[in-house]
C-alpha positions, 0 to 999 in steps of 0.5 A: 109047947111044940118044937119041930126036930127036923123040918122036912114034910115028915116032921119029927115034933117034940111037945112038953110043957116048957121046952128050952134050948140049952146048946146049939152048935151045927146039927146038934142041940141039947133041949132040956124039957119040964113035964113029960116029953112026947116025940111023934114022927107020923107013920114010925110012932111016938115014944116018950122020953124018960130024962130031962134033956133030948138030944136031937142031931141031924145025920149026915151021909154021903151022896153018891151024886154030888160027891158031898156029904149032906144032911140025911132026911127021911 
């Protein structure tokens, strides 16, 4: 199973054998994963996570420009 942490041109993508959403509030969810868990992101690697749950949050930073703070993809 493939699940997209970030859906930009540069996806962060978790892939594991069953994959669950257990909390889901703003940018922030706690997955909770069966069998081993792989997160690939392109050119920065893959690693492998070593526990059940993977916590995927989207940082934000403020832009200089609008005066706001916004979602910060690579």
């Amino acid at each position: 199973m493939k699940y997209a942490l970030e859906k930009t041109t540069n996806t962060h993508i978790l892939e594991a054998e069953n994959i669950k959403v257990r909390y889901s509030v703003g940018s922030t969810q706690v997955l909770q994963i069966e069998g081993e868990g792989i997160v690939s992101h392109g050119e920065h690697g893959i690693i492998k996570t070593e526990s059940k749950y993977v916590i995927k949050y989207v940082q934000q930073e403020f832009n200089p420009v609008t005066r706001i703070i916004e979602n910060a993809f690579d």
